[in-house]
Each structure stands twice: as structure tokens, then as C-alpha cells.
PASEBA-1860 file (N, C-alpha, C; in nm, 3 decimals):
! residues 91
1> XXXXXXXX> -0.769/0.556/-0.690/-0.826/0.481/-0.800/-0.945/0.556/-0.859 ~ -1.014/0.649/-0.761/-1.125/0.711/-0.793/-1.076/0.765/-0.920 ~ -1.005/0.892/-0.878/-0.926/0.976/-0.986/-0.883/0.920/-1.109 ~ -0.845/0.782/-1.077/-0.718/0.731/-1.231/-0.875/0.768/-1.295 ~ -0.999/0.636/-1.285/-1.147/0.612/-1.276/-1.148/0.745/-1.405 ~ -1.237/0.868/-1.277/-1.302/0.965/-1.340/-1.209/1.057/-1.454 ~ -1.036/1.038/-1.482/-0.962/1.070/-1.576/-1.006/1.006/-1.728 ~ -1.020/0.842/-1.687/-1.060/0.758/-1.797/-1.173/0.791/-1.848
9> XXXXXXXX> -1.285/0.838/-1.776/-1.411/0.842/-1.831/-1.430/0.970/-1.898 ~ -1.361/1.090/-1.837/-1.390/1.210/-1.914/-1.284/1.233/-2.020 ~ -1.165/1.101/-2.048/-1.148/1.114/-2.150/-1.226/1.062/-2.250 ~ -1.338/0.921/-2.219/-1.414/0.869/-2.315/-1.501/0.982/-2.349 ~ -1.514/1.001/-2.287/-1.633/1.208/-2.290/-1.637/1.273/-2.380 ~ -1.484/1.297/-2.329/-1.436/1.431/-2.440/-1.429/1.376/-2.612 ~ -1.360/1.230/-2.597/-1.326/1.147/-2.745/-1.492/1.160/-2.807 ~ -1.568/1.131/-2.722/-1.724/1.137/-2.743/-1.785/1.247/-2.836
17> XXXXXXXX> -1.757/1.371/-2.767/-1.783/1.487/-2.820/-1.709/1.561/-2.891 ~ -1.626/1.514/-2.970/-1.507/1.531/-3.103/-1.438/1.649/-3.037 ~ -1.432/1.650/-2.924/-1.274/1.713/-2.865/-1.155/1.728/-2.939 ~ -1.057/1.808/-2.870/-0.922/1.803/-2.967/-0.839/1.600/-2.911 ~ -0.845/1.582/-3.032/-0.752/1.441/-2.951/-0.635/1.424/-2.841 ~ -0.570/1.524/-2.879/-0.483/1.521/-2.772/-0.504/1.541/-2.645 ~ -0.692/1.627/-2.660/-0.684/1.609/-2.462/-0.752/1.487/-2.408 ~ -0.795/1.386/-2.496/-0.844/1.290/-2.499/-0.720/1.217/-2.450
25> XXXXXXXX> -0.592/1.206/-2.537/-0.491/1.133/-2.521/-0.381/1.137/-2.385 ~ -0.440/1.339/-2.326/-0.368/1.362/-2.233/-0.414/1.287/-2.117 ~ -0.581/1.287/-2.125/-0.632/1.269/-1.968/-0.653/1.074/-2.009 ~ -0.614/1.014/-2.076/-0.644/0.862/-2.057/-0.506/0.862/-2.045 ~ -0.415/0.892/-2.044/-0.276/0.868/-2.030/-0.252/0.905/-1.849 ~ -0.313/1.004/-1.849/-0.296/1.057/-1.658/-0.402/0.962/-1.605 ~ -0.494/0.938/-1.677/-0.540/0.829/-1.556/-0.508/0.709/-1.579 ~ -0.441/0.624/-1.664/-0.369/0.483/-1.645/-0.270/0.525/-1.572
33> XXXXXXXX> -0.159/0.629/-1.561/-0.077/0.686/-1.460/-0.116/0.637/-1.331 ~ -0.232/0.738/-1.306/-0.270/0.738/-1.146/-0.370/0.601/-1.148 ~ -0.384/0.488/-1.209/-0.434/0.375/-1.163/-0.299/0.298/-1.184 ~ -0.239/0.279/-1.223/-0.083/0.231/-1.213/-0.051/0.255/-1.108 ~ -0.045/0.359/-1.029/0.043/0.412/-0.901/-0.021/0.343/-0.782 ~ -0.178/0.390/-0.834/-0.232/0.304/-0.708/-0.238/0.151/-0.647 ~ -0.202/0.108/-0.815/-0.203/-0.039/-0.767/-0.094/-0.073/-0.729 ~ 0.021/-0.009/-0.770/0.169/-0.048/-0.704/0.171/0.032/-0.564
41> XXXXXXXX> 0.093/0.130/-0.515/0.112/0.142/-0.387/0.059/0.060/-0.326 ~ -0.070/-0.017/-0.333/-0.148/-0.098/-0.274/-0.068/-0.214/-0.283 ~ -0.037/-0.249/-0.325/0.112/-0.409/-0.303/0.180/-0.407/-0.210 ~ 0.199/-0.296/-0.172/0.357/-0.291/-0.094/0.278/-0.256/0.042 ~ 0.158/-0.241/0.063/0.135/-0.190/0.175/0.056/-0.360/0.250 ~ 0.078/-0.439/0.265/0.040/-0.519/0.292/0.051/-0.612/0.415 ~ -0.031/-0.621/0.499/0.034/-0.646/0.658/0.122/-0.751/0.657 ~ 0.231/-0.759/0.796/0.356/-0.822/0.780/0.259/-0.970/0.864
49> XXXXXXXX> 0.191/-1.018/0.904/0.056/-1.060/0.959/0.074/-1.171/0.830 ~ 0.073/-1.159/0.743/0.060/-1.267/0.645/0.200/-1.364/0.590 ~ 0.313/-1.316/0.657/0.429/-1.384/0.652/0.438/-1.477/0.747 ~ 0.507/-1.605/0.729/0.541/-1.730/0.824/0.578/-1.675/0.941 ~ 0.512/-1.734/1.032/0.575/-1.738/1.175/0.730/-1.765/1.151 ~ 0.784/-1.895/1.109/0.914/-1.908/1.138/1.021/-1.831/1.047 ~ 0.968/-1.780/0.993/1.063/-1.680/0.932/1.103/-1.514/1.022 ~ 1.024/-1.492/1.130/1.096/-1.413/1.209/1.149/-1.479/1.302
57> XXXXXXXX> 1.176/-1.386/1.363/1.300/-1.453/1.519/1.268/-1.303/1.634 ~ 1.204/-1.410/1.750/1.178/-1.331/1.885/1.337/-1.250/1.936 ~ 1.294/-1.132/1.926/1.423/-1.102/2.011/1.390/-1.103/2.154 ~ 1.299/-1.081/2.198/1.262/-1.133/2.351/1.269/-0.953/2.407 ~ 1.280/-0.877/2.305/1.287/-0.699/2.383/1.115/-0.662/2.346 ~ 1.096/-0.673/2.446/0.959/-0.585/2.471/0.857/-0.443/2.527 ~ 0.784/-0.366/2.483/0.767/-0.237/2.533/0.628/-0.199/2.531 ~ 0.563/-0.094/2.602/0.450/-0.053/2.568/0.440/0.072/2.473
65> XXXXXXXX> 0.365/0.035/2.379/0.355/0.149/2.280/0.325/0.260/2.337 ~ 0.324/0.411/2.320/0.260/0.478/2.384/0.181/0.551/2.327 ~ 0.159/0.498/2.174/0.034/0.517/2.123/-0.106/0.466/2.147 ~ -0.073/0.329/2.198/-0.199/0.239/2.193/-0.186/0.195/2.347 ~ -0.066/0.257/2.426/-0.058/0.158/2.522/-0.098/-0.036/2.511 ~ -0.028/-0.038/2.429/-0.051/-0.227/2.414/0.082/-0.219/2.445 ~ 0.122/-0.358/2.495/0.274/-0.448/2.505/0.296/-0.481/2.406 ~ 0.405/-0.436/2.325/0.506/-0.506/2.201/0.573/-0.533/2.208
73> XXXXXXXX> 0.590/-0.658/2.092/0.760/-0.726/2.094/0.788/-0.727/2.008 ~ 0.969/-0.709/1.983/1.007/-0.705/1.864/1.061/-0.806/1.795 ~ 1.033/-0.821/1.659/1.059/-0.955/1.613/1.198/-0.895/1.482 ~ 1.263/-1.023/1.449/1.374/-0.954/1.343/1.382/-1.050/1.249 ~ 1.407/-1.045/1.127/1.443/-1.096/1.009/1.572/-1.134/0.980 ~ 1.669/-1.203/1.009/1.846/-1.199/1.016/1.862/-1.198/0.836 ~ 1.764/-1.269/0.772/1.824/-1.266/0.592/1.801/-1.115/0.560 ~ 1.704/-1.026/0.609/1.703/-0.911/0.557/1.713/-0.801/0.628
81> XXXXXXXX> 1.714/-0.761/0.745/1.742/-0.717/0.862/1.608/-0.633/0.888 ~ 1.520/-0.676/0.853/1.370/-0.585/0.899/1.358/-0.594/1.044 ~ 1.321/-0.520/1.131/1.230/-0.521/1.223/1.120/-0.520/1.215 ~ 1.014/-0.588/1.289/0.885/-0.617/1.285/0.825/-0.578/1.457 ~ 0.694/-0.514/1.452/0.668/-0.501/1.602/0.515/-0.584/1.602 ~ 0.496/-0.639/1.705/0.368/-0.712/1.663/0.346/-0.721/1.878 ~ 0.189/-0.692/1.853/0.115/-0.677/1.970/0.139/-0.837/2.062 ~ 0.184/-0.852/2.224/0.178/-0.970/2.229/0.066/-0.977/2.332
89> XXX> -0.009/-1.094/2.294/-0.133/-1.144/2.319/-0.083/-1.204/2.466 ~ -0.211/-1.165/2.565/-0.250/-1.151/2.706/-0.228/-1.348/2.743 ~ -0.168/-1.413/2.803/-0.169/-1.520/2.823/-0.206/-1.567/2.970
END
């Protein structure tokens, strides 16, 4: 977002200081680009943490990561076939 940001402003810059227009037109065009991208990447990245409990389903298969060494279990989606891994809490 920085980037889309500092594209927009040094095109107001350049428009500022009677630049050729077109590089005015090039760099506000590349940075609505790269603030467009960012905001559609930032959507999709969104923890699975905020979806209904009852919309997954325990498969009851469990493991230790061996990244984090934590115990995981895997959870599944049957309408869309996602897998989900989610840490299970110490009882």
C-alpha cells in the first residue's frame, strides 16, 4: 500500500511541476494498480478463526506440527472440500 501511496503522490508532484502528462498519467495509473492489488490480496487472506464453528466437521485425525510442535486437528468442510488445521486447546 506504501508503494500504490508514494506512486499517487509523485504523480500529484510531477502534475505539480508541469511534467509531461503522460508520466503523471503513467504513475497514478500504477499506483491505483498496486493499491487495488493490495486490497484484494488483503481479503482473501483472512483467518479461517472467523468462520462458524458448525460449519466445519471434526475429523477426529490429529498430529503434532513439527513446526510449532503444538497438537493439531483436522477439521473439513464436506460443501467445499477445504481442510482446515486448527491448534487443539490443552483440556
Amino acid at each position: 500500500m506504501v508503494i500504490g501511496l508514494a506512486f499517487l503522490i509523485v504523480a500529484a508532484v510531477a502534475q505539480s511541476l508541469n511534467a509531461p502528462q503522460t508520466l503523471s498519467i503513467y504513475l497514478g495509473i500504477a499506483g491505483l494498480l498496486v493499491l487495488a492489488s493490495a486490497f484484494a490480496v488483503r481479503d482473501t487472506s483472512r483467518p479461517k478463526e472467523d468462520q462458524p464453528e458448525g460449519y466445519w466437521q471434526l475429523t477426529g485425525q490429529r498430529f503434532h506440527d513439527p513446526a510449532t510442535g503444538r497438537m493439531m486437528e483436522i477439521r473439513h468442510n464436506p460443501v467445499t472440500g477445504e481442510r482446515d488445521y486448527v491448534e487443539v486447546k490443552d483440556s
